[in-house]
GUDREN-903588 format. One record per residue (C-alpha): residue in one letter; chain; x, y, z. Coordinates in Angstrom, 1 decimal, always signed. Layout:
N
<site><rest>A</rest><kette>A</kette><u>X</u><v>Y</v><w>Z</w></site>
...
REM end
This chain:
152
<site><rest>X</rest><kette>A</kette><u>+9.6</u><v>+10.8</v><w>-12.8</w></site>
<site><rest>X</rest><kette>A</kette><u>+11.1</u><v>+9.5</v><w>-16.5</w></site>
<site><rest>X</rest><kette>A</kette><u>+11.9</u><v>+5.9</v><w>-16.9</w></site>
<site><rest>X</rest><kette>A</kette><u>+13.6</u><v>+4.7</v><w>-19.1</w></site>
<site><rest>X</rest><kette>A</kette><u>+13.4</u><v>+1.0</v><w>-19.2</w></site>
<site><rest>X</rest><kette>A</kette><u>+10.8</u><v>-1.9</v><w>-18.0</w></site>
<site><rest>X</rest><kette>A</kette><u>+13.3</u><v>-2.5</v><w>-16.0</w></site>
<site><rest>X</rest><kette>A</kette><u>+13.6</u><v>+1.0</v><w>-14.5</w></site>
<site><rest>X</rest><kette>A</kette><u>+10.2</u><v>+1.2</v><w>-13.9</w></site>
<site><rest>X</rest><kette>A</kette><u>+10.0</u><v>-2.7</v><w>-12.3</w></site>
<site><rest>X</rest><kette>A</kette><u>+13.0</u><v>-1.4</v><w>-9.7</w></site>
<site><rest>X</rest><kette>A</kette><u>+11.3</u><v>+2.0</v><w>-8.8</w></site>
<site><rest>X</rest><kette>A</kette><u>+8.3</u><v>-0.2</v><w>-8.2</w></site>
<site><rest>X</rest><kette>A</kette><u>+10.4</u><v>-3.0</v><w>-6.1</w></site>
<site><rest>X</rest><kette>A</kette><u>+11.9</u><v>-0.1</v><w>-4.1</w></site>
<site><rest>X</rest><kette>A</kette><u>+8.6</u><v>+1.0</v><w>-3.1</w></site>
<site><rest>X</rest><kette>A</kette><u>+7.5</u><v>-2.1</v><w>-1.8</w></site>
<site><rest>X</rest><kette>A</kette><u>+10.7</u><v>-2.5</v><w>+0.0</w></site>
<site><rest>X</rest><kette>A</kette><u>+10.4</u><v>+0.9</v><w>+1.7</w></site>
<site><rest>X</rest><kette>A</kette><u>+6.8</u><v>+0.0</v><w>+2.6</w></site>
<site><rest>X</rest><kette>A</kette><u>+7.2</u><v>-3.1</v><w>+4.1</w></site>
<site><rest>X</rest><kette>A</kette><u>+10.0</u><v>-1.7</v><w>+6.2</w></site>
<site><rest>X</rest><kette>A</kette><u>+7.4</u><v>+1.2</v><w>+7.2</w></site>
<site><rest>X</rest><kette>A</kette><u>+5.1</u><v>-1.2</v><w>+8.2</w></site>
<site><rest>X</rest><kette>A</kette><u>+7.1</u><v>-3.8</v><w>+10.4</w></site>
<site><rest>X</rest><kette>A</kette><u>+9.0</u><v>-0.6</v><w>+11.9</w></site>
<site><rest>X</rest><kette>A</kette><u>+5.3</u><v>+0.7</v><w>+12.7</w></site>
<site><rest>X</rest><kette>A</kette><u>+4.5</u><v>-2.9</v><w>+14.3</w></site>
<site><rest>X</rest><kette>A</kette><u>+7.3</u><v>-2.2</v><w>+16.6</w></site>
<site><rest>X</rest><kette>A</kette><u>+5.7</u><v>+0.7</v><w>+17.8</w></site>
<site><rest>X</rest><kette>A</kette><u>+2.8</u><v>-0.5</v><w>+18.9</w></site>
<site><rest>X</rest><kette>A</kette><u>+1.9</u><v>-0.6</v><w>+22.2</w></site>
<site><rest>X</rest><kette>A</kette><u>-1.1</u><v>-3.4</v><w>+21.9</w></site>
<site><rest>X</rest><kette>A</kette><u>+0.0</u><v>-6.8</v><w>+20.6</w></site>
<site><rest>X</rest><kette>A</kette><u>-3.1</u><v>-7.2</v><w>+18.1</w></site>
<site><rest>X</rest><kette>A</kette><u>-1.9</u><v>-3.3</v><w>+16.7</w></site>
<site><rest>X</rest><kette>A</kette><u>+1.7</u><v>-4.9</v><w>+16.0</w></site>
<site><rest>X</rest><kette>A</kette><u>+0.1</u><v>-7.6</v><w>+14.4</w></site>
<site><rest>X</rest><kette>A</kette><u>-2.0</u><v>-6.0</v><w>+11.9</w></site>
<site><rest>X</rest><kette>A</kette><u>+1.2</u><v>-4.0</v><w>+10.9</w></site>
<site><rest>X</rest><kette>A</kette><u>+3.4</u><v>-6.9</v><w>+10.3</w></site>
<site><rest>X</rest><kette>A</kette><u>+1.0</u><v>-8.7</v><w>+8.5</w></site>
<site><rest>X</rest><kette>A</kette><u>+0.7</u><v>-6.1</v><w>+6.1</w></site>
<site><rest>X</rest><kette>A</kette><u>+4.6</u><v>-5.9</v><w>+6.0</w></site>
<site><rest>X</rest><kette>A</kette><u>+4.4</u><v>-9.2</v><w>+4.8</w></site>
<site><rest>X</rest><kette>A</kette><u>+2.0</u><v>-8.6</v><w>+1.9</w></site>
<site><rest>X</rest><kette>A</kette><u>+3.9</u><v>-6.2</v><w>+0.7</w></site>
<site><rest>X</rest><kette>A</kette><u>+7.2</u><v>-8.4</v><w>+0.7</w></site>
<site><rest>X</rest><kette>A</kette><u>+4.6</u><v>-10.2</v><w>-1.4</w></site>
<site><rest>X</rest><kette>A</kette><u>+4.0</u><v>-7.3</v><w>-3.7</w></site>
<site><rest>X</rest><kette>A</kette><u>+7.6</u><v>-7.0</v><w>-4.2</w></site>
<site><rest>X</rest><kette>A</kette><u>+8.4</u><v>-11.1</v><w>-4.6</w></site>
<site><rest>X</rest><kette>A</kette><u>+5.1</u><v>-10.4</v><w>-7.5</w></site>
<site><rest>X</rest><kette>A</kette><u>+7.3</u><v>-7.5</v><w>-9.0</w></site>
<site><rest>X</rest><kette>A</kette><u>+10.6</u><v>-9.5</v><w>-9.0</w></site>
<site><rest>X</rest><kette>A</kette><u>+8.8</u><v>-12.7</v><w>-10.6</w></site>
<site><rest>X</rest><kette>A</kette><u>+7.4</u><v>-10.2</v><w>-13.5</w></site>
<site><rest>X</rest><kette>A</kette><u>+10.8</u><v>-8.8</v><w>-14.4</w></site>
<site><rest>X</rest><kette>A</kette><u>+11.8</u><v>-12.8</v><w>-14.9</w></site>
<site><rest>X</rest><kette>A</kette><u>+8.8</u><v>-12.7</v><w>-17.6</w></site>
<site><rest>X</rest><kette>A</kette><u>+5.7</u><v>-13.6</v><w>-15.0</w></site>
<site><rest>X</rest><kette>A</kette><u>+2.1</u><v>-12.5</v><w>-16.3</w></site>
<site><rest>X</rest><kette>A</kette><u>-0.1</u><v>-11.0</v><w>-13.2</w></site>
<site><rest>X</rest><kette>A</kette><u>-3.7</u><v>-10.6</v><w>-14.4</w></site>
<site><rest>X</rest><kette>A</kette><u>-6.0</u><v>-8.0</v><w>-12.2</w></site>
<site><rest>X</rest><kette>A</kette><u>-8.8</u><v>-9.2</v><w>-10.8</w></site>
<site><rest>X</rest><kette>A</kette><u>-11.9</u><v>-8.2</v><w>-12.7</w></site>
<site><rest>X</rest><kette>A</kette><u>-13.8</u><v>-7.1</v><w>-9.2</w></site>
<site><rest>X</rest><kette>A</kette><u>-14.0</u><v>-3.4</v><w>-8.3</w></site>
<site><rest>X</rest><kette>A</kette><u>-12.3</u><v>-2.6</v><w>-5.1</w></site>
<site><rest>X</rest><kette>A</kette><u>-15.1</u><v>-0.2</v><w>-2.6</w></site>
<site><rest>X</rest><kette>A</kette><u>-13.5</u><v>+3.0</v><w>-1.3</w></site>
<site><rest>X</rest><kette>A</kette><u>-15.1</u><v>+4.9</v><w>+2.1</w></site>
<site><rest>X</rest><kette>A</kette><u>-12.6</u><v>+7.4</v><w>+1.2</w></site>
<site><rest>X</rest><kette>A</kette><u>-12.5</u><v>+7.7</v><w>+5.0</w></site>
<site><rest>X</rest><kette>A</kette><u>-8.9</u><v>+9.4</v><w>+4.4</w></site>
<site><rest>X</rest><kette>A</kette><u>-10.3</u><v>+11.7</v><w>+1.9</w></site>
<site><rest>X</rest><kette>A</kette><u>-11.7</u><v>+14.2</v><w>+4.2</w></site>
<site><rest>X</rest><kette>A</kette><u>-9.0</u><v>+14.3</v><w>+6.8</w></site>
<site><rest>X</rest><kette>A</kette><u>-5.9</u><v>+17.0</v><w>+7.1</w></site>
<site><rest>X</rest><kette>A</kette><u>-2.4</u><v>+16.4</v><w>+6.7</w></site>
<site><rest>X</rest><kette>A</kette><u>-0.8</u><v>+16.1</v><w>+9.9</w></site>
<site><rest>X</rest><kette>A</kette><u>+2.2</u><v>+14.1</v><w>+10.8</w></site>
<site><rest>X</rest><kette>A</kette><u>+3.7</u><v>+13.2</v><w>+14.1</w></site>
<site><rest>X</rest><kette>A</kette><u>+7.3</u><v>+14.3</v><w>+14.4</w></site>
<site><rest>X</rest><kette>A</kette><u>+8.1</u><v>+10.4</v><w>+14.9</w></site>
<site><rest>X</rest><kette>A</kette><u>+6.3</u><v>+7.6</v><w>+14.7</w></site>
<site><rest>X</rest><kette>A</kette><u>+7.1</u><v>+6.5</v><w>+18.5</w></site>
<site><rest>X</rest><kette>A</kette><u>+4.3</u><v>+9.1</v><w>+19.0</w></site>
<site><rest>X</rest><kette>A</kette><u>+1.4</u><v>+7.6</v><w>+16.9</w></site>
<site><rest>X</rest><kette>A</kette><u>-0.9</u><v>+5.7</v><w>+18.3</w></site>
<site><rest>X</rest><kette>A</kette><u>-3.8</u><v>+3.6</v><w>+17.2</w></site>
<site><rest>X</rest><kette>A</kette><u>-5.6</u><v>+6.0</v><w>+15.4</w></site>
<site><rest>X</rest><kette>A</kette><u>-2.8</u><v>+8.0</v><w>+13.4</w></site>
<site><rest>X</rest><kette>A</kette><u>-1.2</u><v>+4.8</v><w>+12.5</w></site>
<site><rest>X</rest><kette>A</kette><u>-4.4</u><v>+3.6</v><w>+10.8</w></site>
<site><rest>X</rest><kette>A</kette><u>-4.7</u><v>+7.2</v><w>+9.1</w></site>
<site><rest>X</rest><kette>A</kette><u>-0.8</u><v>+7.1</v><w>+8.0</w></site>
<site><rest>X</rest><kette>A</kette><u>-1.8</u><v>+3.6</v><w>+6.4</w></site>
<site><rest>X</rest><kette>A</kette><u>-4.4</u><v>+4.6</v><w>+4.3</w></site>
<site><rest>X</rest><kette>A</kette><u>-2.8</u><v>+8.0</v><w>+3.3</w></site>
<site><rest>X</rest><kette>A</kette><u>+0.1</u><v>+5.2</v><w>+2.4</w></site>
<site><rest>X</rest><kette>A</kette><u>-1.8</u><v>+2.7</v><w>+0.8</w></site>
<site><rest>X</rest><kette>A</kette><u>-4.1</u><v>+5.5</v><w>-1.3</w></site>
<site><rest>X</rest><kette>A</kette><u>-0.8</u><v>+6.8</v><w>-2.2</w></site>
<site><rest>X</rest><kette>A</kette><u>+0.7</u><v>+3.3</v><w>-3.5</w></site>
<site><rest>X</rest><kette>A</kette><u>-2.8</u><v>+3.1</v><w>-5.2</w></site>
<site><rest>X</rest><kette>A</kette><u>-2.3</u><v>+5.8</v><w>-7.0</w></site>
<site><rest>X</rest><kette>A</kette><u>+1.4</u><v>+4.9</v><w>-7.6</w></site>
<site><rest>X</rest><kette>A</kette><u>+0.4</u><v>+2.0</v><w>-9.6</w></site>
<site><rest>X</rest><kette>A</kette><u>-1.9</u><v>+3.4</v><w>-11.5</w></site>
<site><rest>X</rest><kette>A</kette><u>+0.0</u><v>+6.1</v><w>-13.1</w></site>
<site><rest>X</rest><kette>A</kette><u>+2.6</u><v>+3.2</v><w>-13.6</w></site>
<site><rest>X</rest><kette>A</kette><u>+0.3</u><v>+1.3</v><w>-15.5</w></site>
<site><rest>X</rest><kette>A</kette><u>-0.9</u><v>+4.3</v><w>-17.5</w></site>
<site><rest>X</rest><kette>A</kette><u>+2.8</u><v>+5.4</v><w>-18.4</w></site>
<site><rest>X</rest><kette>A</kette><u>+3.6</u><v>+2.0</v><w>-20.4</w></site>
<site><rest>X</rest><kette>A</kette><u>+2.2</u><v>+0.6</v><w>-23.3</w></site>
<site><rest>X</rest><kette>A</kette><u>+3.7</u><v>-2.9</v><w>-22.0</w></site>
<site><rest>X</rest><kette>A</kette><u>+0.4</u><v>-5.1</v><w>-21.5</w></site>
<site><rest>X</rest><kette>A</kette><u>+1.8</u><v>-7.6</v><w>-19.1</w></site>
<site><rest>X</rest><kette>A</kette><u>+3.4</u><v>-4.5</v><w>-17.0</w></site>
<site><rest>X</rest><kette>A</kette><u>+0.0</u><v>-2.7</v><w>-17.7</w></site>
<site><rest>X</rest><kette>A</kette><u>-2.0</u><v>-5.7</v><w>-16.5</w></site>
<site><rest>X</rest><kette>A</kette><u>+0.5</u><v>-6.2</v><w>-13.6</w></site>
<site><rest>X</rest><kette>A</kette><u>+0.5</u><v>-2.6</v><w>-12.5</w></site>
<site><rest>X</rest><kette>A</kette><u>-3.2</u><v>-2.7</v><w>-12.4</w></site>
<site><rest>X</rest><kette>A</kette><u>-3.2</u><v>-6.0</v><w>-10.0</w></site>
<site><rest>X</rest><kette>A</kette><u>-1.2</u><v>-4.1</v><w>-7.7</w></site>
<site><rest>X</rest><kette>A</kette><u>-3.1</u><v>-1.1</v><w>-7.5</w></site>
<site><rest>X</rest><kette>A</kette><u>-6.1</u><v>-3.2</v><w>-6.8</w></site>
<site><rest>X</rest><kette>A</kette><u>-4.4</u><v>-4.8</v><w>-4.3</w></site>
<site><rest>X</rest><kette>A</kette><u>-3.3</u><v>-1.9</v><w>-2.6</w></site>
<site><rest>X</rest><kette>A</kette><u>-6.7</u><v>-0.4</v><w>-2.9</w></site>
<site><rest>X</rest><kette>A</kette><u>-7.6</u><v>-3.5</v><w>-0.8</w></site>
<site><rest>X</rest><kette>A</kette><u>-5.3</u><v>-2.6</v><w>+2.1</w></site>
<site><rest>X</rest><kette>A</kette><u>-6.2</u><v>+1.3</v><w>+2.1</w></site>
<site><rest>X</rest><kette>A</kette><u>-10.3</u><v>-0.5</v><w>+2.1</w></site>
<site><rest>X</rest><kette>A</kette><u>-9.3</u><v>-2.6</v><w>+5.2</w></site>
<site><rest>X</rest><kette>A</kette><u>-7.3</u><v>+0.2</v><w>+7.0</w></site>
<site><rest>X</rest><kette>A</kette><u>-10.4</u><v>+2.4</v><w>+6.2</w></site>
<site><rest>X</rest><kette>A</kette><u>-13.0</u><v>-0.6</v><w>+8.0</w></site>
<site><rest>X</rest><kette>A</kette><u>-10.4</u><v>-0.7</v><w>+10.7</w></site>
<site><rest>X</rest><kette>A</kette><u>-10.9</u><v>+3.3</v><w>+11.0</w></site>
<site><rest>X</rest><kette>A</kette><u>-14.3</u><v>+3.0</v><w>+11.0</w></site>
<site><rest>X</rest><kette>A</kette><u>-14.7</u><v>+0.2</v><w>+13.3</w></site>
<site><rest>X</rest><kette>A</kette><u>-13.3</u><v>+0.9</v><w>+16.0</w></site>
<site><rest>X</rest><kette>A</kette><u>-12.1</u><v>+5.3</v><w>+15.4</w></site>
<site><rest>X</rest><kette>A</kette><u>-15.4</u><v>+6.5</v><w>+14.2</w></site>
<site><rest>X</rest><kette>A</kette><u>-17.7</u><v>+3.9</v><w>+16.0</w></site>
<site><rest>X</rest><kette>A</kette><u>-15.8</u><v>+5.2</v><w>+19.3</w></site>
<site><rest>X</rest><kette>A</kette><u>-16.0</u><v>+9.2</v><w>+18.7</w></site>
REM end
């Protein structure tokens, strides 16, 4: 994908977030456990908070990563692609793979992003957020392992 602008790059990044908050709350609805559905919409919410971060950088915000490495148990990894034909059939445990494939993805979104500018502040902010999605594919992947792996 080409960009063009700061600003191109800023929407493509703010569209992202949009679609995965949406992904997230319309996984939350699917859930057949109330603690499942809330796990989901909380992480719809922090990524409405990704995308209110994005939206405060194009009006000229600074976001700084942090300077702590994020772990990875690169539980997803090792697993094979495999879809459900809709996400009424998931259950616990391909939700919580479809998250980290999500968030590992967004991870590696943000990175490329931060490599493909010479902009500090959108390198800098580009890096936050691929931290911070690093951070929700690590708790997705304790989640896994908690109570998927711990079960098997």
């Amino acid at each position: 994908m080409e960009f063009n602008s700061v600003d191109d790059i800023l929407n493509f990044a703010i569209k992202e977030e949009e679609g995965a908050a949406l992904f997230y709350t319309d996984l939350a609805s699917k859930m057949d456990r109330p603690w499942m559905s809330k796990i989901f919409r909380d992480f719809a919410e922090e990524e409405r908070g990704h995308k209110k971060k994005l939206l405060a950088v194009r009006e000229g915000k600074t976001l700084e990563p942090s300077k702590e490495k994020v772990m990875d148990l690169k539980i997803v990894d090792y697993m094979i692609d495999e879809e459900p034909a809709s996400l009424a059939e998931l259950d616990y445990q391909g939700a919580l793979v479809i998250a980290m494939k999500k968030e590992k993805a967004a991870f590696k979104l943000y990175s490329d992003l931060a490599a493909s500018t010479d902009n500090e502040n959108l390198q800098n902010t580009f890096a936050a957020l691929a931290q911070e999605e690093a951070k929700h594919k690590l708790r997705f992947e304790i989640e896994y392992d908690q109570n998927i792996l711990t079960e098997n």
